[in-house]
C-alpha positions as CSV (number, residue, x, y, z in Angstrom):
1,X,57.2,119.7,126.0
2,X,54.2,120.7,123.7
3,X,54.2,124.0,121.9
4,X,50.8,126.0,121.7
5,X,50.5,128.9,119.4
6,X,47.4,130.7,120.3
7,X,46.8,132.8,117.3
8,X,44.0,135.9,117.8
9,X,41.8,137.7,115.6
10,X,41.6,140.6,113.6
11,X,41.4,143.9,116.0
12,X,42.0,141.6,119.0
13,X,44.7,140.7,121.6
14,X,46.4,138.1,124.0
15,X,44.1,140.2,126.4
16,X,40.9,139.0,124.6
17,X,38.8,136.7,126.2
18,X,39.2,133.2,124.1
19,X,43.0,133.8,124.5
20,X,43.2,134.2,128.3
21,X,40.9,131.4,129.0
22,X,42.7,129.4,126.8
23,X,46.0,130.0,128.2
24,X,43.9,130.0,132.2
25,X,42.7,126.6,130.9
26,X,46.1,124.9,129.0
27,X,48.1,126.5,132.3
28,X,46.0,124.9,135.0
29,X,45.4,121.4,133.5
30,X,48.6,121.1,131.2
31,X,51.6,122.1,132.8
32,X,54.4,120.7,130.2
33,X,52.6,123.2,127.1
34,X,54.1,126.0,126.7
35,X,52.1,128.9,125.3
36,X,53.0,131.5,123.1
37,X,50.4,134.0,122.5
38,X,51.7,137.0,120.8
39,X,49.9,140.3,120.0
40,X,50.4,140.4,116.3
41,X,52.0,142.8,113.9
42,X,48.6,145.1,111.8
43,X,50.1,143.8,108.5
44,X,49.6,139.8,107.3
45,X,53.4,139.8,106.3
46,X,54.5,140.6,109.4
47,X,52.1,139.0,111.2
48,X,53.1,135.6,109.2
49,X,56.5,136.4,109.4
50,X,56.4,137.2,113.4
51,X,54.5,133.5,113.8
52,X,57.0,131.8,112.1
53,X,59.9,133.0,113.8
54,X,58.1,131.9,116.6
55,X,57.5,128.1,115.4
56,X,61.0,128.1,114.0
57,X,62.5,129.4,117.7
58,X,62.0,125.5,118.6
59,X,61.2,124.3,115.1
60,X,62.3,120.5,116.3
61,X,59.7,120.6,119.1
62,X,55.7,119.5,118.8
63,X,53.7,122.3,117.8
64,X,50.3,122.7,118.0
65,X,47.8,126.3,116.9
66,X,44.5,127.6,117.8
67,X,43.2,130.4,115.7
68,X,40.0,132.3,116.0
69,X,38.4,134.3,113.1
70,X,41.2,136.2,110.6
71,X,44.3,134.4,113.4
72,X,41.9,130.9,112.3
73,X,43.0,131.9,108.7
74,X,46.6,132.4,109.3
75,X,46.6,128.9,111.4
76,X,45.6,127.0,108.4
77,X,48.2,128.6,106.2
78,X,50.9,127.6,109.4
79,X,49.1,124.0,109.7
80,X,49.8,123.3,106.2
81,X,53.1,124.5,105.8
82,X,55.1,123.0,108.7
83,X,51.9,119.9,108.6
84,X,50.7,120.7,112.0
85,X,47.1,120.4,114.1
86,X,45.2,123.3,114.5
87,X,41.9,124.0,115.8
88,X,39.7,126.6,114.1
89,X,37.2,129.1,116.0
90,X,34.6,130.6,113.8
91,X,37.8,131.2,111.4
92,X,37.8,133.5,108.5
93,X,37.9,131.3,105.4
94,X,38.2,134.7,102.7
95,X,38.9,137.5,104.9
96,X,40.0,139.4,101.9
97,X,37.0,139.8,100.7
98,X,36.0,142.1,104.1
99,X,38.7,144.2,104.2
100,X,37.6,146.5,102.0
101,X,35.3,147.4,104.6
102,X,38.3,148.5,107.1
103,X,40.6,150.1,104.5
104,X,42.4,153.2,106.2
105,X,43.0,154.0,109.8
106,X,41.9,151.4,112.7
107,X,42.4,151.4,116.3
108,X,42.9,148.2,117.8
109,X,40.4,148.3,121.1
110,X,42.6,146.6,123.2
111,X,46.0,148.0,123.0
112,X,44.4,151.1,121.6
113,X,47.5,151.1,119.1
114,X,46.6,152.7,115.7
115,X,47.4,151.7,112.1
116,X,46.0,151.4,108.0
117,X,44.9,148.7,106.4
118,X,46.0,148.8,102.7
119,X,45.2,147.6,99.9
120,X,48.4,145.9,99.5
121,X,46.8,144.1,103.0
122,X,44.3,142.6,100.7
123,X,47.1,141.3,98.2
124,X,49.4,139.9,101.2
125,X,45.6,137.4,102.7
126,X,45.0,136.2,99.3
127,X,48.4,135.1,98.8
128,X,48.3,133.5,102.1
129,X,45.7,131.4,101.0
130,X,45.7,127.5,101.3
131,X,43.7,125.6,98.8
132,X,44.2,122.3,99.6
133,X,44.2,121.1,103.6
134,X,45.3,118.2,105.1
135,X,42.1,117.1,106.6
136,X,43.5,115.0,108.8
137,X,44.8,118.0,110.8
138,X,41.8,120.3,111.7
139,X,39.4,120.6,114.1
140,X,36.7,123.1,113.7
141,X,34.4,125.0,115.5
142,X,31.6,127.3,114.1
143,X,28.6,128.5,115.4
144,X,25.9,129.7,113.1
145,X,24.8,133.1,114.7
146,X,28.2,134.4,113.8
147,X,27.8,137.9,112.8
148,X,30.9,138.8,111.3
149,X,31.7,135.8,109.3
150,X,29.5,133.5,107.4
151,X,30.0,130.3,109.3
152,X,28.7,128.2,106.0
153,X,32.3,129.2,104.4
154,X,34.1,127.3,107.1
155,X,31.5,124.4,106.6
156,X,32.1,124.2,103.3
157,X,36.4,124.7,103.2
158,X,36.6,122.2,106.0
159,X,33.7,119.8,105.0
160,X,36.1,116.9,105.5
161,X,37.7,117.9,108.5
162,X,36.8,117.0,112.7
163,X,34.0,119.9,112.5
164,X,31.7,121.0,114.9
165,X,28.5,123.0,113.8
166,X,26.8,124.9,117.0
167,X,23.2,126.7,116.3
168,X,23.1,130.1,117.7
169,X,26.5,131.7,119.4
170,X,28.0,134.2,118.0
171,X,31.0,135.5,116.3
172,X,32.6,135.8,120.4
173,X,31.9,131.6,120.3
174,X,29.4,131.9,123.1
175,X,30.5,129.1,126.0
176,X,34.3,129.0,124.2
177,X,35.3,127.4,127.6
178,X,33.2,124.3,127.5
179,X,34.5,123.2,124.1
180,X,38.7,123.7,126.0
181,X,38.3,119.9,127.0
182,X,37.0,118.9,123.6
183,X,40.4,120.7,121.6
184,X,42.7,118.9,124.8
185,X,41.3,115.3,123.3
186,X,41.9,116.3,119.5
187,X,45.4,117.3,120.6
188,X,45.5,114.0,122.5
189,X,47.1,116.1,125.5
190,X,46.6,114.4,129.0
191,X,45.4,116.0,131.8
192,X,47.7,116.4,134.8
């Protein structure tokens, strides 16, 4: 039994689209992974902490992460500590360099719940960060229309890594769906 941690961005859900069409797609052709895909805590502490109770629940078992934008950051920081594969969507490489931007009250739009971003929030990401990756372990996907993040960050942190540069898209990775088959080969999963 394979593990996969889907792991969604900043203001999003398990109800946003990458995540359900990645669980649709893992589901349908991979019946022996078992998906978690939690809607994470507004604070990076207890999101991290909340993701690694999760890993630890069946800390013996194969493990594998996909993380999209600010959940692309906190796979990486997961990856490296318990050395596992991730794939990257458009992932935020310094995402505490935007929060300034959403310091104080935010309403998430999918589960309308509300909450602050801190300054302490800021503190928490940087301390999250990973300087050194195991290059081995990555596969990432950016596409160069991405308006929240700039995509050349990722290019340049994961210059050595299985990386996929896409013109256009967005920060949404236009046509997610067709790249699902690519992330099943880099996590050597067999169709049924």
């Amino acid at each position: 039994m394979v593990n996969l941690l889907y792991i969604h961005g900043f203001n999003s859900s398990p109800q946003s689209t990458k995540a359900k069409l990645t669980i649709e797609y893992f589901q349908h052709l991979h019946g022996d992974v078992n998906i978690h895909c939690p809607q994470l805590l507004s604070s990076p502490n207890a999101a991290i902490a909340q993701l690694d109770e999760i890993i630890n629940s069946a800390l013996g078992a194969k493990w594998i992460i996909i993380g999209s934008s600010l959940g692309g950051y906190f796979a990486t920081y997961l990856a490296e500590k318990y050395q596992l594969q991730a794939v990257l969507v458009n992932p935020a490489v310094k995402p505490y360099a935007l929060l300034n931007d959403f310091l104080g009250e935010q309403i998430n739009p999918y589960t309308h719940e509300r909450y602050q971003v801190e300054e302490q929030h800021i503190v928490d990401l940087k301390l999250l960060k990973q300087q050194e990756i195991s290059k081995k372990n990555y596969l990432v996907m950016v596409q160069t229309g991405d308006e929240v993040l700039d995509y050349q960050q990722a290019v340049e942190k994961y210059q050595h890594c299985h990386l996929i540069v896409q013109e256009g898209g967005d920060h949404s990775f236009i046509n997610y769906q067709a790249m699902l088959p690519q992330i099943s080969v880099f996590f050597n999963l067999e169709s049924n």
